[in-house]
ZASEFI-494367 format. One record per residue (C-alpha): x, y, z; chain; residue number from 0. Coordinates in nm, 3 decimals. Example, Ala and Ser with C-alpha at 12.3 -4.5 7.8 and 13.67 -1.06 7.14 Angstrom:
% ZASEFI-494367
((1.230, -0.450, 0.780), 'A', 0),
((1.367, -0.106, 0.714), 'A', 1),
//
This chain:
% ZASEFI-494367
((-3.421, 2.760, 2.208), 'A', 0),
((-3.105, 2.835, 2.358), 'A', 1),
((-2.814, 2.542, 2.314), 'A', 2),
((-2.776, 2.322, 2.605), 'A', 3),
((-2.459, 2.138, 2.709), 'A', 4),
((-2.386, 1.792, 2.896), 'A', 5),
((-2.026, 1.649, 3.036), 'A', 6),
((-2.018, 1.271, 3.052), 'A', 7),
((-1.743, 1.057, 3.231), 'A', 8),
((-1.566, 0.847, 2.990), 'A', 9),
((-1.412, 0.526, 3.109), 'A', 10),
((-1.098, 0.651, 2.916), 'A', 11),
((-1.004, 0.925, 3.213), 'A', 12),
((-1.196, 1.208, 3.054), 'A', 13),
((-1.529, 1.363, 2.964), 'A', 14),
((-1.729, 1.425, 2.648), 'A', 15),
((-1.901, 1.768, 2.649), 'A', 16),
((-2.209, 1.742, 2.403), 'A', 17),
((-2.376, 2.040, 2.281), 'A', 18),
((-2.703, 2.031, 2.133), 'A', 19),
((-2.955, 2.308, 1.920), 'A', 20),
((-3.295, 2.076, 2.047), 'A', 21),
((-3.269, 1.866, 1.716), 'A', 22),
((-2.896, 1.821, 1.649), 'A', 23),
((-2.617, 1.780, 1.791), 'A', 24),
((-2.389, 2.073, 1.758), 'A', 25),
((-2.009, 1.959, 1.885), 'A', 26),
((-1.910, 1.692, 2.105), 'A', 27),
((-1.572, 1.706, 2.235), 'A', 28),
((-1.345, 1.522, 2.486), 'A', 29),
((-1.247, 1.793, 2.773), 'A', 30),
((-1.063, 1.711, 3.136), 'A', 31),
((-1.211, 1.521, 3.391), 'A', 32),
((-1.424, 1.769, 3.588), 'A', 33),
((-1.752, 1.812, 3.755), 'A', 34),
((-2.067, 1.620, 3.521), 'A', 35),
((-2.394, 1.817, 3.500), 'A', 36),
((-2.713, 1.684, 3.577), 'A', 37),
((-3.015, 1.524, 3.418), 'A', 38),
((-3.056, 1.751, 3.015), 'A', 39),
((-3.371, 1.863, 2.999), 'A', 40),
((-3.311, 1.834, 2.617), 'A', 41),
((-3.435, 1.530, 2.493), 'A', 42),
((-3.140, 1.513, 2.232), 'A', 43),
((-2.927, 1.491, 2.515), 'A', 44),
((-3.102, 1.277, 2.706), 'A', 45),
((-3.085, 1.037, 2.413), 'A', 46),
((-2.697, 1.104, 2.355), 'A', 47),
((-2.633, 1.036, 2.717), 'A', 48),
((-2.758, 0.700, 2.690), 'A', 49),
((-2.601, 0.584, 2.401), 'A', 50),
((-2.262, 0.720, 2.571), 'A', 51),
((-2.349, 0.539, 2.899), 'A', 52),
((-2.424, 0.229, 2.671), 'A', 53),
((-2.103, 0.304, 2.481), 'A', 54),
((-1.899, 0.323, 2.814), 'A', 55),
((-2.089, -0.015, 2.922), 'A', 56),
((-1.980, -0.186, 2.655), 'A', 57),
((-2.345, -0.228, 2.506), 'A', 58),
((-2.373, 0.024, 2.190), 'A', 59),
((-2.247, -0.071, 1.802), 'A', 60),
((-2.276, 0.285, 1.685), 'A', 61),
((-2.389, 0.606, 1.789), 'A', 62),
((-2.725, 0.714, 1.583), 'A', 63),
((-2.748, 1.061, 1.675), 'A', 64),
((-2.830, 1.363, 1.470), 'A', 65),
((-2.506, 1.540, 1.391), 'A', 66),
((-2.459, 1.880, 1.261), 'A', 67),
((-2.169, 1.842, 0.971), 'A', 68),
((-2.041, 2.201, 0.889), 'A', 69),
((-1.778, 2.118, 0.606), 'A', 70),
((-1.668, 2.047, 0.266), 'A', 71),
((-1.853, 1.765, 0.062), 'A', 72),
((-1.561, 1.570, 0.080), 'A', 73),
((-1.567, 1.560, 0.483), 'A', 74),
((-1.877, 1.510, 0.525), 'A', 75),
((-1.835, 1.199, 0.312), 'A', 76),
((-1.577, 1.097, 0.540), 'A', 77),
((-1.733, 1.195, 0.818), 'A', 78),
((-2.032, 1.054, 0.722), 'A', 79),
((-1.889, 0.724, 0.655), 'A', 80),
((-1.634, 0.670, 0.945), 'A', 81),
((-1.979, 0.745, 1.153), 'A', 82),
((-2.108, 0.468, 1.058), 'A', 83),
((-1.815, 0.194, 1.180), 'A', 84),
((-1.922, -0.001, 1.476), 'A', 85),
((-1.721, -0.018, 1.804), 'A', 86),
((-1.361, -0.280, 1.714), 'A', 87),
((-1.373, -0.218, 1.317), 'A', 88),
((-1.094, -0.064, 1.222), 'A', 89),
((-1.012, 0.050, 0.875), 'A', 90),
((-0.724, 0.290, 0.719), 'A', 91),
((-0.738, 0.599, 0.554), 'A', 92),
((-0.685, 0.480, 0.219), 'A', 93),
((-0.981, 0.280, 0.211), 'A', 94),
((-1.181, 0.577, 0.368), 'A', 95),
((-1.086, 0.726, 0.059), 'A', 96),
((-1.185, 0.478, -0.236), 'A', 97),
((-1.528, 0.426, -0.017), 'A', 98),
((-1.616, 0.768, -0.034), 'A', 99),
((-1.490, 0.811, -0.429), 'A', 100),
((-1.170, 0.937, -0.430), 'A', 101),
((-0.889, 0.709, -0.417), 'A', 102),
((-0.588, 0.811, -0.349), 'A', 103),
((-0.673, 1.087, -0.093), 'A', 104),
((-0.568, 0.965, 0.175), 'A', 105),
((-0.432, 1.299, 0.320), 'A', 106),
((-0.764, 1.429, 0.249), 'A', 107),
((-0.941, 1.167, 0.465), 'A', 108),
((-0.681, 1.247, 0.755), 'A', 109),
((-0.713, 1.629, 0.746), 'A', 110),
((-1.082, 1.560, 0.751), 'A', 111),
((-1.076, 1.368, 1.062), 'A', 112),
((-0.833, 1.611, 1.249), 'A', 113),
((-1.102, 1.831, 1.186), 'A', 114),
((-1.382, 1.643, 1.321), 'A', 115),
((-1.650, 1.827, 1.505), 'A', 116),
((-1.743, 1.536, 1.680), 'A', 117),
((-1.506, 1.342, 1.918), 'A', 118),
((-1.635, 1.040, 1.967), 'A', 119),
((-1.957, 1.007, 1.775), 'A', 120),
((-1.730, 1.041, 1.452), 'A', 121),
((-1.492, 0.769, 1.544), 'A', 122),
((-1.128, 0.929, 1.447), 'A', 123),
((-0.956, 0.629, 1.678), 'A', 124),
((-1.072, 0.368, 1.414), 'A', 125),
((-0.906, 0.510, 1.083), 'A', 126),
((-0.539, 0.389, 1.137), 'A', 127),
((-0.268, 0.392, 0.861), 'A', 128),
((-0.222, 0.150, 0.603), 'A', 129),
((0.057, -0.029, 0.802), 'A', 130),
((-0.227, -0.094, 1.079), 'A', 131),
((-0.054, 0.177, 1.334), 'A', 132),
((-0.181, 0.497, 1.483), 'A', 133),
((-0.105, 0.823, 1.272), 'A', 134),
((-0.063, 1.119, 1.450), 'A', 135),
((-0.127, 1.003, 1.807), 'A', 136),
((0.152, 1.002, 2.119), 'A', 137),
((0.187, 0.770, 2.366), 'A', 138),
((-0.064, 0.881, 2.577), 'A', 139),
((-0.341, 0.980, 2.337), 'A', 140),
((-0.684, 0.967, 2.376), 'A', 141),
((-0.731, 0.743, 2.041), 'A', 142),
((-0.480, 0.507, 2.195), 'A', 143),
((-0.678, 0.462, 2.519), 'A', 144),
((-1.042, 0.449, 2.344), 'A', 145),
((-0.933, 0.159, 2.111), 'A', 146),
((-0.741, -0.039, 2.376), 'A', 147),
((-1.119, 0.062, 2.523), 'A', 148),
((-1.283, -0.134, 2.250), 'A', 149),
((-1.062, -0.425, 2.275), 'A', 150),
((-0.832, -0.366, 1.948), 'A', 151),
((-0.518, -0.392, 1.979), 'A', 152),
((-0.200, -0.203, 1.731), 'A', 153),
((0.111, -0.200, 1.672), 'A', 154),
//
């Protein structure tokens, strides 16, 4: 089977392009606004569009989606694990770290999420820095808008 692609509005001023294989998905990253495709006739997607409509409507915890993780043990860990945060917890990159076994790498745990396959279903936004603020992130950024989304608010 061929991969299929979807583009979902965002409530954040952008869209999420999923890609899926037919039993994972592949890459999901934010793109411009621009024209949304129709009705998947991949069931993955199907199912990934609704959570992300539920997301956008305020009415889904955490994405439970089958994601395809192409990296080192130690981001998938992280990956893994930052996955699993429901929409308003927020938690910083040091304590990604000693969850996941290796204390003190905090670096580590921020490399790994800059290099996130997954906007979105991998949560970046939530890991802040120890002082509670955004790392990494201008005014303007999309982890800025998708936590003042959630209803958390930074320094």
């Amino acid at each position: 089977m061929r991969n299929q692609t979807l583009r979902l509005a965002l409530p954040i001023g952008c869209r999420l392009l999923l890609e899926s294989d037919g039993e994972r998905i592949v890459r999901s990253e934010f793109v411009p606004d621009g024209a949304t495709r129709g009705t998947p006739g991949d069931p993955l997607l199907r199912e990934a569009a609704a959570q992300v409509r539920a997301y956008a409507a305020r009415r889904l915890r955490r994405f439970d989606l089958p994601l395809v993780l192409d990296g080192t043990p130690f981001q998938i860990a992280v990956w893994a694990f930052v996955a699993s945060l429901e929409t308003g917890e927020v938690i910083s990159y040091g304590d990604v770290a000693r969850v996941v076994g290796s204390p003190g790498a905090h670096r580590g745990v921020a490399a790994a999420m800059g290099r996130s396959p997954h906007d979105l279903l991998i949560p970046a936004h939530r890991v802040v820095g120890a002082d509670g603020t955004i790392k990494g992130a201008g005014s303007h950024s999309i982890r800025r808008r998708l936590l003042a989304f959630e209803g958390i608010a930074l320094r």
